[in-house]
C-alpha positions as protocol buffer text, in pm:
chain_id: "A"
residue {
  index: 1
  type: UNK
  ca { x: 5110 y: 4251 z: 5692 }
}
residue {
  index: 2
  type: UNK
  ca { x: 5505 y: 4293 z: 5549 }
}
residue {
  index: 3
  type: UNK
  ca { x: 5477 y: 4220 z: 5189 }
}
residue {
  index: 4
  type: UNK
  ca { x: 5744 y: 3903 z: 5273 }
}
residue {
  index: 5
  type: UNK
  ca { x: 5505 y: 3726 z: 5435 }
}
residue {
  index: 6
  type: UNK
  ca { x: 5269 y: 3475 z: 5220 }
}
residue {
  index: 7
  type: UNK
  ca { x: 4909 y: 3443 z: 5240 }
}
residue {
  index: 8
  type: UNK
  ca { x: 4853 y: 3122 z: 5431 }
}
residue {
  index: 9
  type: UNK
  ca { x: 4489 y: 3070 z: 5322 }
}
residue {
  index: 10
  type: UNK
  ca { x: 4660 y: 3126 z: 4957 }
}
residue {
  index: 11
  type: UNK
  ca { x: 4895 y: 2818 z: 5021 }
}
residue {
  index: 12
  type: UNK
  ca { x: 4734 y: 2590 z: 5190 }
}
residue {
  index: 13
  type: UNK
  ca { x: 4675 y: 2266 z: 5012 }
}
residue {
  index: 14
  type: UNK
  ca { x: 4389 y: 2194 z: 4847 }
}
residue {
  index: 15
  type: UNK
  ca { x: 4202 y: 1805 z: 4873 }
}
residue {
  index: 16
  type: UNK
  ca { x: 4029 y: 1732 z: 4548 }
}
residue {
  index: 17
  type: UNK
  ca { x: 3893 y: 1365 z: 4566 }
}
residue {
  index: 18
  type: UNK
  ca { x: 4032 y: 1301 z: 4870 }
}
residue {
  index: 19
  type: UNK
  ca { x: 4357 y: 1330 z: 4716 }
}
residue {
  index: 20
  type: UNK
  ca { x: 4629 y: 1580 z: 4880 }
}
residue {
  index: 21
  type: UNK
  ca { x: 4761 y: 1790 z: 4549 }
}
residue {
  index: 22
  type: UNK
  ca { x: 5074 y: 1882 z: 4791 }
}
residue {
  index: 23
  type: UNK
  ca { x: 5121 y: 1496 z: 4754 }
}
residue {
  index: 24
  type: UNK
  ca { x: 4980 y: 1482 z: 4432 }
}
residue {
  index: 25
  type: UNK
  ca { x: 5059 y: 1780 z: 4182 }
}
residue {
  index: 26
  type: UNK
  ca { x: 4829 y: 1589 z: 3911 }
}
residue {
  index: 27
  type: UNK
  ca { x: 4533 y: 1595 z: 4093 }
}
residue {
  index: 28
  type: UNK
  ca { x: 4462 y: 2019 z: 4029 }
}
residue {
  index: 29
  type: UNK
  ca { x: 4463 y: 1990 z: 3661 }
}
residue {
  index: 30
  type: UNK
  ca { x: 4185 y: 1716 z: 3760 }
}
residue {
  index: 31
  type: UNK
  ca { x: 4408 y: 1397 z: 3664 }
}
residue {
  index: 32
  type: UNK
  ca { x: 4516 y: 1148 z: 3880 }
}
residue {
  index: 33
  type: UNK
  ca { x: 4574 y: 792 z: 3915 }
}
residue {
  index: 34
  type: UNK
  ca { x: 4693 y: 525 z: 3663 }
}
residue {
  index: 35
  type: UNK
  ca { x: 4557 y: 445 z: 3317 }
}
residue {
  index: 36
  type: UNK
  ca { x: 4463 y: 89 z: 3317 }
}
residue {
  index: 37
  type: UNK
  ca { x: 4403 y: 70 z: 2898 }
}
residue {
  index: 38
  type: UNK
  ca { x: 4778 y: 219 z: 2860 }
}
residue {
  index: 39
  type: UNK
  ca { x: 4943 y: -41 z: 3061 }
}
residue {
  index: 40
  type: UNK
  ca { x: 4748 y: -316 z: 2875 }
}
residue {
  index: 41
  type: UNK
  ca { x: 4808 y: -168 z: 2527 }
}
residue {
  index: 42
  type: UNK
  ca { x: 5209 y: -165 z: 2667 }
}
residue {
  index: 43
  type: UNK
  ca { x: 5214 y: -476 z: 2830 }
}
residue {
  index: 44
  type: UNK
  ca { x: 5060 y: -633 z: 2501 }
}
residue {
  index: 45
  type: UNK
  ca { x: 5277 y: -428 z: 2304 }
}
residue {
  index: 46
  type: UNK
  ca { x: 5624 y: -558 z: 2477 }
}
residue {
  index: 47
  type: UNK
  ca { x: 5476 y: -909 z: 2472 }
}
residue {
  index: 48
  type: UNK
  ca { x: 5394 y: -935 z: 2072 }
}
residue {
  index: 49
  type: UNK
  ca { x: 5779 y: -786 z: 2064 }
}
residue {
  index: 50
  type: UNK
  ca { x: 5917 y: -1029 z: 2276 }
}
residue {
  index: 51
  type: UNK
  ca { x: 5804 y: -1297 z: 2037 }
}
residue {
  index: 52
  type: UNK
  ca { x: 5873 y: -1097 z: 1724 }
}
residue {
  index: 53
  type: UNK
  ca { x: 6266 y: -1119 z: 1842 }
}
residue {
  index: 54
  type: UNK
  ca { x: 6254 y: -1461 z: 1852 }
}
residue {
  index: 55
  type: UNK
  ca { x: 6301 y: -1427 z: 1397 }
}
residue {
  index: 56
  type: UNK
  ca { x: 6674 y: -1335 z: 1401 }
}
residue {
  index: 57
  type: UNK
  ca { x: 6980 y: -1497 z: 1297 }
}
residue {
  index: 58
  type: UNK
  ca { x: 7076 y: -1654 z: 1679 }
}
residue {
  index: 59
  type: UNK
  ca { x: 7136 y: -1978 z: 1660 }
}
residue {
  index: 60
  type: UNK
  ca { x: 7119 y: -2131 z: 2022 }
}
residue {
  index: 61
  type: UNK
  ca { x: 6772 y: -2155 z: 2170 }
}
residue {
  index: 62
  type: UNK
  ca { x: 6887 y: -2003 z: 2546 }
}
residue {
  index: 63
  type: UNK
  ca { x: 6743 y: -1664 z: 2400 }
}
residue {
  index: 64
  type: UNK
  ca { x: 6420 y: -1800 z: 2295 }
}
residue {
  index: 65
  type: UNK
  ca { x: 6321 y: -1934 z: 2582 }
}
residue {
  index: 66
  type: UNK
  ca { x: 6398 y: -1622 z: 2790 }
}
residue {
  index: 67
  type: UNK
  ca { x: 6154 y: -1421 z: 2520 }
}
residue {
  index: 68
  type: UNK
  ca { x: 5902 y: -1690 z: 2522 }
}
residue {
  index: 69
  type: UNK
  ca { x: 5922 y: -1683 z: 2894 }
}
residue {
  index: 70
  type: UNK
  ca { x: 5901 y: -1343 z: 2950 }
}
residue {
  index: 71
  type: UNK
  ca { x: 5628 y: -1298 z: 2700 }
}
residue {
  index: 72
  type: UNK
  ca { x: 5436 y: -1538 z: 2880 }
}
residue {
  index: 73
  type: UNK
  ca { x: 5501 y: -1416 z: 3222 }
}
residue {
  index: 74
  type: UNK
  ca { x: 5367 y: -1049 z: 3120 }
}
residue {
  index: 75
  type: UNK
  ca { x: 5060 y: -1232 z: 2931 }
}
residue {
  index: 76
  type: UNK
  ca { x: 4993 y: -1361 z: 3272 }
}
residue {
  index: 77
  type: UNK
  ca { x: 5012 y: -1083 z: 3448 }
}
residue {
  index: 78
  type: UNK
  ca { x: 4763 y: -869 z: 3181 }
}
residue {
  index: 79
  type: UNK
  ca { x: 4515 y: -1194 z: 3221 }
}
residue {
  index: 80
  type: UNK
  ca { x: 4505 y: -1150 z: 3558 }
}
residue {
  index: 81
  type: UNK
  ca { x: 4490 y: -810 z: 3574 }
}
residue {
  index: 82
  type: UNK
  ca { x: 4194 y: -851 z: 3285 }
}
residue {
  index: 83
  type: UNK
  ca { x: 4011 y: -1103 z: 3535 }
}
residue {
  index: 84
  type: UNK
  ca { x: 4015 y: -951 z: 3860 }
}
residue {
  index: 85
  type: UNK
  ca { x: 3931 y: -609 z: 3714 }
}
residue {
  index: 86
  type: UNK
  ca { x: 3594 y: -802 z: 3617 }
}
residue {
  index: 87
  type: UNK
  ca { x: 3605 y: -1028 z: 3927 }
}
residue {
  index: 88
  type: UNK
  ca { x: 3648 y: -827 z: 4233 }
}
residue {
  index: 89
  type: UNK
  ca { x: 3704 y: -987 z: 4587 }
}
């Protein structure tokens, strides 16, 4: 073999966990997928801020209900997410 040419069995890409690591970098160092506990510590996180903004010095209420509402609508979501994680189909 010319030293240009690459090793094929060298390249070829390797399935861990039925997961392609050509499609999936993360999956070789043996990580891959989502983190379920981070998004619900965020999405609690941006939540208790939403309603933290409402103290300020605004004085029409058009702002608080957007917070209040988007704060809710992420609750929702993370209750969901909480009871159909325990709750499968």
């Amino acid at each position: 073999m010319a030293g240009t040419e690459l090793d094929p069995a060298h390249y070829d890409p390797v399935v861990v966990a039925n997961v392609d690591t050509a499609e999936v970098p993360s999956a070789a160092w043996g990580w891959s997928g989502e983190s379920r506990k981070t998004f619900r510590v965020a999405g609690w996180t941006v939540a208790v801020i939403l309603v933290l903004m409402n103290i300020g010095n605004h004085h029409g209420h058009v702002e608080d209900i957007f917070l209040i509402g988007f704060a809710a609508i992420i609750v929702g979501i993370l209750l969901r997410d909480s009871y159909l994680s325990r709750h499968p189909r």
